[in-house]
C-alpha positions as CSV (number, residue, x, y, z in Angstrom):
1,X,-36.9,94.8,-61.7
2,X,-33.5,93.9,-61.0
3,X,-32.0,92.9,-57.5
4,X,-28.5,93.2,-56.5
5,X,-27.4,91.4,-53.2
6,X,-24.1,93.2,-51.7
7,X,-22.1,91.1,-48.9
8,X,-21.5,92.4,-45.5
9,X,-18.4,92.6,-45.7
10,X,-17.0,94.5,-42.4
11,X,-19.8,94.8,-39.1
12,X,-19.2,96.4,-35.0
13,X,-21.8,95.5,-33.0
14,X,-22.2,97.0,-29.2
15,X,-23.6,95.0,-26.2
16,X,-23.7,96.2,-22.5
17,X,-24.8,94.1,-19.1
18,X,-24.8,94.2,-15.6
19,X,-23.1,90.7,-15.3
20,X,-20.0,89.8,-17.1
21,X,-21.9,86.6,-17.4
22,X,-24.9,88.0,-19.3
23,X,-22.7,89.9,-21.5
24,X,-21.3,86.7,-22.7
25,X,-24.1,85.2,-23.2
26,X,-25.7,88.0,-25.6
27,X,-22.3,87.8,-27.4
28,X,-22.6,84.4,-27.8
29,X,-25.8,84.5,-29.2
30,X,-24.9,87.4,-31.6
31,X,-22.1,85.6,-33.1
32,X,-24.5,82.1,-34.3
33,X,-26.6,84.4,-35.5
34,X,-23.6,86.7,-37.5
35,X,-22.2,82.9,-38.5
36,X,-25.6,82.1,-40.7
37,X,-24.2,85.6,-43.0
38,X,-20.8,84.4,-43.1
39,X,-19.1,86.5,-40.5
40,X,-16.9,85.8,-37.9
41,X,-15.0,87.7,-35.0
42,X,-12.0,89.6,-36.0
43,X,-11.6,91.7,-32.8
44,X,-13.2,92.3,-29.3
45,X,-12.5,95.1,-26.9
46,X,-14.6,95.0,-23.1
47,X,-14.6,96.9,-20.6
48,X,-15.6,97.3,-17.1
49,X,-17.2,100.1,-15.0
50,X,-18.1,101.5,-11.7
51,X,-21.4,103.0,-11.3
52,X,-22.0,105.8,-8.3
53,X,-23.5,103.0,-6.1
54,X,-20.3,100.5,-6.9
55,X,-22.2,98.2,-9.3
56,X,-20.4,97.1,-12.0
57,X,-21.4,97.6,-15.7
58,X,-20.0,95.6,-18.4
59,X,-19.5,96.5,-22.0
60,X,-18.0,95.1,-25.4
61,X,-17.4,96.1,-28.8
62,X,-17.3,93.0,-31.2
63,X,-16.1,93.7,-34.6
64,X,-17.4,90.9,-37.2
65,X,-15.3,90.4,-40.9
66,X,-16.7,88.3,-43.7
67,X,-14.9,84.6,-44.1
68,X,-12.5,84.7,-46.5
């Protein structure tokens, strides 16, 4: 049997909240974890909405590149 182990190379992860302070925290947490397979952020993009009832709903994209 052989095994062949391929490096992540390039990863975009998605998160969503309904505090801006939550959001950070899941980030936060994704990016130790992403750290243990050698990635680290390249690139975040948030945003902020308005729901019918006037809560607001966060969201981020986090895009993750190998160490080089």
């Amino acid at each position: 049997m052989n095994f062949q182990f391929d490096l992540i190379e390039d990863k975009v992860e998605f998160f969503e909240a309904l505090a801006l302070k939550d959001l950070e925290m899941k980030i936060n947490a994704q990016i130790e974890h992403n750290k243990a397979i050698l990635l680290t952020v390249h690139h975040v993009s948030h945003q902020m909405h308005l729901d019918e009832n006037g809560r607001t709903y966060y969201s981020a994209v986090v895009h993750f590149k190998a160490k080089k």
